[in-house]
C-alpha positions in Angstrom: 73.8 125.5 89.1 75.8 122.0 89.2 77.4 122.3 86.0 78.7 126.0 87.8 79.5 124.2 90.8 81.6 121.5 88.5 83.2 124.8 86.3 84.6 125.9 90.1 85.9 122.7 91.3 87.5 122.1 88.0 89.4 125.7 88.2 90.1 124.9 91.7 92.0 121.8 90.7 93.6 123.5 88.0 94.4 126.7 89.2 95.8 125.5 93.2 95.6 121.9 92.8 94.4 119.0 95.2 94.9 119.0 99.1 96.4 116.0 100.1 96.2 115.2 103.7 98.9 113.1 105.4 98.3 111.0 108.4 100.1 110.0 110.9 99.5 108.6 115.2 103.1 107.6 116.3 105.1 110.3 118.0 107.1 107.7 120.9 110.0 106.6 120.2 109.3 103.5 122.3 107.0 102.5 119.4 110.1 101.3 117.3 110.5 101.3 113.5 106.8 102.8 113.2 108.1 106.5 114.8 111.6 106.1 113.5 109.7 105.6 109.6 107.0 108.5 110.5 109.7 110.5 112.1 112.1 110.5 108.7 109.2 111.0 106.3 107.9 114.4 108.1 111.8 115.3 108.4 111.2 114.6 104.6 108.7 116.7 103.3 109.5 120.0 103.3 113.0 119.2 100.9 110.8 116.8 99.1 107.8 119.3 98.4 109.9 122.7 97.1 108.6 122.5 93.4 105.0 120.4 94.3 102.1 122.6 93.3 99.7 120.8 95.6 98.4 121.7 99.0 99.3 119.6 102.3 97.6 119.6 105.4 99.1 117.3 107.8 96.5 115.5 110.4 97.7 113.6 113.6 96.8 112.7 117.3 100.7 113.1 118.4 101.9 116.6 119.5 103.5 118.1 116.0 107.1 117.9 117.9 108.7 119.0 114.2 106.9 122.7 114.2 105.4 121.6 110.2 103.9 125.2 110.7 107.6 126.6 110.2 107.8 124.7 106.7 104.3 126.0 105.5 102.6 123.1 106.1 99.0 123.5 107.8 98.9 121.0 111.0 95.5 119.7 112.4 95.6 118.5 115.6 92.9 115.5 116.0 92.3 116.2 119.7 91.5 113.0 122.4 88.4 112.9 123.8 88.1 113.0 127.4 85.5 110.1 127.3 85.6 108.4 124.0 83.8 105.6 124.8 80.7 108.4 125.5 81.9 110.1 122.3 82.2 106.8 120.0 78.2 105.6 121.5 77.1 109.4 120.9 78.6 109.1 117.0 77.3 105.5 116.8 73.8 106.4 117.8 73.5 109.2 115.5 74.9 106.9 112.3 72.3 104.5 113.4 69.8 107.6 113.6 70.7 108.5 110.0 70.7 105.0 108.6 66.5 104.1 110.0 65.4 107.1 109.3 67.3 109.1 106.7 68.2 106.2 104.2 72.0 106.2 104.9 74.2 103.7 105.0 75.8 102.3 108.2 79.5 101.4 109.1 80.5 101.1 111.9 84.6 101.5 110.7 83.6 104.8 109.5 81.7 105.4 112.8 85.4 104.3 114.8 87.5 107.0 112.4 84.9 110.0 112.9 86.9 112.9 114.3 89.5 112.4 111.1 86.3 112.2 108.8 85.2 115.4 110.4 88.6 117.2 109.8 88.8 115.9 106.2 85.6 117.2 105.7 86.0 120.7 107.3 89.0 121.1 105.4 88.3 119.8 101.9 91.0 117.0 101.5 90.9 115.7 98.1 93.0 112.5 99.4 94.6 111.4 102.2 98.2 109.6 102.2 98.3 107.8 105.9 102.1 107.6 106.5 101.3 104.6 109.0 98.4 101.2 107.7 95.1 102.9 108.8 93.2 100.8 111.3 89.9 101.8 109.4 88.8 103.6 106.5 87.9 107.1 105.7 85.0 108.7 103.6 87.8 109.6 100.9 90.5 108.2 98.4 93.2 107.4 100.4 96.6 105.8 100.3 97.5 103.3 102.8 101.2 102.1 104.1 101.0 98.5 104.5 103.8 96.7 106.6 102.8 93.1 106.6 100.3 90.2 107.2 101.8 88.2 110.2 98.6 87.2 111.0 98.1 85.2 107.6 101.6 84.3 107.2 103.2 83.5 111.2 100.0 83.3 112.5 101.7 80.9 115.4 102.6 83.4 117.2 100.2 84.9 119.7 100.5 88.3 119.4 99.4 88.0 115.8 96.5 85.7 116.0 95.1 83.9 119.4 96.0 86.3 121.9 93.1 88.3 122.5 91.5 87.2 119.1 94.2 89.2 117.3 93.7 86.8 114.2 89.9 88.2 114.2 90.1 91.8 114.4 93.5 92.3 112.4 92.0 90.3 109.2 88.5 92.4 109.7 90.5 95.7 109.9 93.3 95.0 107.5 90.8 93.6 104.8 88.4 96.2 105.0 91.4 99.3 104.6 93.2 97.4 102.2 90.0 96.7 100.0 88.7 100.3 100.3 91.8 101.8 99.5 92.7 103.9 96.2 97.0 103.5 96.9 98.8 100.5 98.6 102.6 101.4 99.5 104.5 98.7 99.7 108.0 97.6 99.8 108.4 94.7 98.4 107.0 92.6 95.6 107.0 89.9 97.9 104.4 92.4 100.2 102.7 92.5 96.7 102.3 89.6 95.9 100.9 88.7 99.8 98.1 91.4 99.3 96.8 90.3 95.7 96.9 86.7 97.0 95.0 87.6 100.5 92.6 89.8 98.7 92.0 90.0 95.2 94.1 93.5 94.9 94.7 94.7 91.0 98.2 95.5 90.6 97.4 98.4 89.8 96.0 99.8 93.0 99.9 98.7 94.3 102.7 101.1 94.3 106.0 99.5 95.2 107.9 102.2 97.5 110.8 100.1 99.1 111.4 101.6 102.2 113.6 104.7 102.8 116.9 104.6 105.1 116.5 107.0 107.4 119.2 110.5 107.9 122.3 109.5 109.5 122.9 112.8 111.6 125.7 111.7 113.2 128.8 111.2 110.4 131.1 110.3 113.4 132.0 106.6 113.6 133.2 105.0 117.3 135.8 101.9 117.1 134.3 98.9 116.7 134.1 96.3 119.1 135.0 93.0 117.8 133.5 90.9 120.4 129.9 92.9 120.4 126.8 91.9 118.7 123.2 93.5 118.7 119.7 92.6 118.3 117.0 95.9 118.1 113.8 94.4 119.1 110.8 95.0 121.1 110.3 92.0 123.1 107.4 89.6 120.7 108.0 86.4 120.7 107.8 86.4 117.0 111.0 88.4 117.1 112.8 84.9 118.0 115.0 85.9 120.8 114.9 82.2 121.7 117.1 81.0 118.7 119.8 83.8 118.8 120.3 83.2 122.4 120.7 79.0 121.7 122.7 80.3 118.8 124.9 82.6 121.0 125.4 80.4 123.6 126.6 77.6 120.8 128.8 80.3 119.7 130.8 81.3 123.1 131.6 77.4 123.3 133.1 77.2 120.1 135.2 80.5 121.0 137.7 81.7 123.4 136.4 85.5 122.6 134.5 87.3 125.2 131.5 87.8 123.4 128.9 90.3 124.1 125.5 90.8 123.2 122.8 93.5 123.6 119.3 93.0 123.2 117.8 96.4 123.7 114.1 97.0 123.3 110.6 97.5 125.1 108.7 94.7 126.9 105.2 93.2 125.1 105.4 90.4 127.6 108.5 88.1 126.3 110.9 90.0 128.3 110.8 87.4 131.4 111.3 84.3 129.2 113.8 85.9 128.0 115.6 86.4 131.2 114.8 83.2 132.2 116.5 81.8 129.0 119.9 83.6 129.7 119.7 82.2 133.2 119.4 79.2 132.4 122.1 79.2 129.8 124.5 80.2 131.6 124.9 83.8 129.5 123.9 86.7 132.4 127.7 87.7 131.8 127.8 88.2 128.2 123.8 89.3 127.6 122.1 92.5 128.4 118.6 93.6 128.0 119.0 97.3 128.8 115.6 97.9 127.5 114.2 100.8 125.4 117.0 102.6 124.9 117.5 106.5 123.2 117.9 106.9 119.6 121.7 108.6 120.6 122.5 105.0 122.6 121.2 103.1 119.6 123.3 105.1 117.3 126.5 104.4 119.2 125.2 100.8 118.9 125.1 100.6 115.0 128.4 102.4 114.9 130.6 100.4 117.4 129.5 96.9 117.5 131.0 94.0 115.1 127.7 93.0 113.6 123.8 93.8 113.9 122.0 90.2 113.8 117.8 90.4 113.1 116.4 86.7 113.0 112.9 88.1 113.3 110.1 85.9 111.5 108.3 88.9 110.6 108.5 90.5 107.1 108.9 91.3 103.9 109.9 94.5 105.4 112.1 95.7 108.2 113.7 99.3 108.8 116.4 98.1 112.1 118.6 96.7 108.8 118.4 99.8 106.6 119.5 102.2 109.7 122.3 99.4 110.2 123.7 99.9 107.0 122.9 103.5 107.2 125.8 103.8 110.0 128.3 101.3 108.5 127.6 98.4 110.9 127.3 94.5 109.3 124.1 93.2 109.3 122.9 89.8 109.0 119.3 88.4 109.0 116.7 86.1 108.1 116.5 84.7 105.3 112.1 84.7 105.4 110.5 86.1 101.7 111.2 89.4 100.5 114.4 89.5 102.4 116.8 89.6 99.5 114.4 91.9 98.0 115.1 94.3 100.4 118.6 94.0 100.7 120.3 92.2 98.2 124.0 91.7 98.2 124.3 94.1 101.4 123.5 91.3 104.3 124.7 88.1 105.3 121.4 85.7 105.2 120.6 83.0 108.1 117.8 80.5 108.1 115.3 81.7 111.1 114.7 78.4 112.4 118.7 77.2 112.8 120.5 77.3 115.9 123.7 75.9 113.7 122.8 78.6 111.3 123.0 81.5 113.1 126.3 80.7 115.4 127.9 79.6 112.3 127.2 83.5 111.0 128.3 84.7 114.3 131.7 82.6 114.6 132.2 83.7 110.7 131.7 87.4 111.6 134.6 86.7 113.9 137.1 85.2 111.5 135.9 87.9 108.5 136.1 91.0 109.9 135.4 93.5 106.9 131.8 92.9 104.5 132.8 92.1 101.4 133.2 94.6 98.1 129.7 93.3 97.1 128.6 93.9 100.6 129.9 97.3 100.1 128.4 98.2 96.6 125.0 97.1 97.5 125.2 98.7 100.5 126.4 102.3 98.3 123.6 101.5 95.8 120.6 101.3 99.1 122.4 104.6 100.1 122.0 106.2 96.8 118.5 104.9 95.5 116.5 104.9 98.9 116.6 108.1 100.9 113.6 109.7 102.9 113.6 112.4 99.8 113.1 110.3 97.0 110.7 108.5 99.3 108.7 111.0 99.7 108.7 112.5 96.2 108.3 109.4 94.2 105.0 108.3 96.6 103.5 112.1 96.2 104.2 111.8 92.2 102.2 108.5 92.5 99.3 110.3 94.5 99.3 113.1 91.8 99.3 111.2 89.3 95.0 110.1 90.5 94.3 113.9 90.3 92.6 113.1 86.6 90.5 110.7 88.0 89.4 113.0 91.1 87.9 115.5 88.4 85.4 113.2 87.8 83.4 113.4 91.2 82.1 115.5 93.4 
């Protein structure tokens, strides 16, 4: 009876392939780069897919706002409970049932991811591709997106290790996933190298997937201002608003240009400092903070302001740059690890920590008004090699590429 039971599973993977679930949470836009990555791979998939013989079934707690049903993808809904904290002790209690008297094992990270595990399981998902870092594992192979480890690398900041013992539950969760895990995307070799270092990762569970630029809809360039400069950031501290505005304020002295410049992005509890800070400097005529602001106002951002600056701490990865670049705007950032990686010849690089640093980029923004040809052949090379598409294909071809290895249990 097993070796029958093998015989079918075989033919099924040979006959209609694996089902690959993909996973995703964010559907607000206020959530930042997260939605705008999720929002461009699902965009993605059904261009990306036409000649895949594997089945997808797409799994998420956010309202499937794309229709995937209309691209014949299956969508699973993971509904919310109306008391989860009755649901989680309910699932918790029978785990610990099944672990003293049946002879299973307990975890309690399986026990916090139960509804997915229930889905995967009704459904008979080979392996699961989470679009977004999974905050715990599941019961099967997966693939895991990993964005960073702040926590080991800033971990000054508070929202990345003290605050709320951030430190604690970000290296329990983020070890656990990343050990478990059959596929780490990353986009760097810098992001690499972080994880192997961290945790004792093979390179060969690490699949380098540099991170797509998302569709530019809107072909349609505004004038540019020459005075205007921009900063997309939800209010962290580690996003080092602090420096740009010391820089920007060095900058207006050293200028008779009415400079201007937006900070646009949602409040996580820097926002007052902030406002205090431009008080203080003199600068509530020449800095806004509008907020979160629509992807149609941030568009007309990237295409009609002089430059983009990004002196974030955070990395090796960042997706405001790409979506810069994407719409024609200059863009300068940090230069932290895995920066130039990223984005080569296509930015102008600042040191984090300088005020001198980063007015002297802003002042030279002023006098050098066009990005140079290397500026602009990078920047045609990022276009070329790194859409959503190729994104999509090239980490699916990865995931396909385990199938062999999935014939060999049940």
């Amino acid at each position: 009876m097993e070796e029958l039971c093998d015989a079918i599973r075989l033919f099924r993977f040979w006959w209609f392939g694996m089902k690959i679930g993909i996973y995703y949470t964010h559907s607000n836009p206020i959530s930042g780069g997260k939605f705008s990555f999720v929002h461009s791979i699902l965009e993605s998939l059904p261009a990306a897919t036409l000649d895949f013989n594997h089945e997808i079934i797409i799994f998420s707690e956010a309202a499937n706002n794309l229709n995937i049903e209309d691209h014949g993808f299956k969508f699973v809904p993971i509904k919310k409970s109306r008391s989860p904290r009755l649901s989680f002790l309910f699932e918790l209690i029978r785990a610990l049932f099944s672990h003293f008297f049946a002879g299973k094992g307990f975890d309690l990270a399986q026990v916090r991811n139960m509804k997915l595990n229930k889905l995967i399981r009704e459904n008979r998902i080979d392996i699961l591709w989470a679009i977004e870092q999974l905050d715990y594992p599941v019961n099967i192979p997966y693939a895991t997106t990993h964005w960073d480890l702040g926590h080991r690398t800033i971990p000054i900041f508070p929202e990345l290790s003290f605050k709320n013992n951030l430190w604690i539950f970000r290296e329990k969760t983020m070890s656990r996933v990343l050990q478990q895990a059959s596929l780490i995307l990353v986009g760097t070799l810098q992001g690499s190298r972080e994880i192997q270092n961290a945790y004792g990762i093979t390179p060969e569970r690490i699949f380098l997937a540099p991170l797509p630029l998302t569709k530019n809809s809107n072909k349609a360039q505004a004038k540019r201002d020459p005075n205007l400069f921009f900063y997309p950031a939800q209010f962290w501290s580690h996003k080092n608003h602090v420096t740009l505005l010391m820089a920007f304020s060095e900058s207006l002295k050293k200028t008779d240009r009415d400079l201007k410049l937006v900070l646009c992005g949602g409040d996580k509890g820097n926002l007052e400092y902030i406002k205090r800070l431009i008080n203080k400097l003199g600068l509530v005529n020449n800095v806004s903070t509008p907020g979160f602001i629509s992807d149609e106002e941030l568009s007309n951002l990237y295409k009609s302001a002089r430059m983009m600056i990004f002196p974030s701490f955070l990395g090796p990865d960042n997706l405001p740059p790409l979506e810069a670049l994407n719409a024609g705007c200059e863009v300068a950032v940090s230069d932290i690890p895995g920066a130039r990686e990223q984005f080569g010849d296509a930015v102008i690089y600042f040191s984090p920590n300088s005020v001198s640093d980063i007015s002297n980029t802003i002042l030279g923004a002023l006098k050098h008004p066009r990005s140079s040809k290397r500026q602009l052949k990078f920047k045609e090379l990022l276009l070329q090699e790194r859409g959503s598409e190729t994104y999509v294909r090239n980490v699916l071809r990865k995931i396909s590429s385990l199938e062999t290895m999935l014939w060999n249990w049940e």
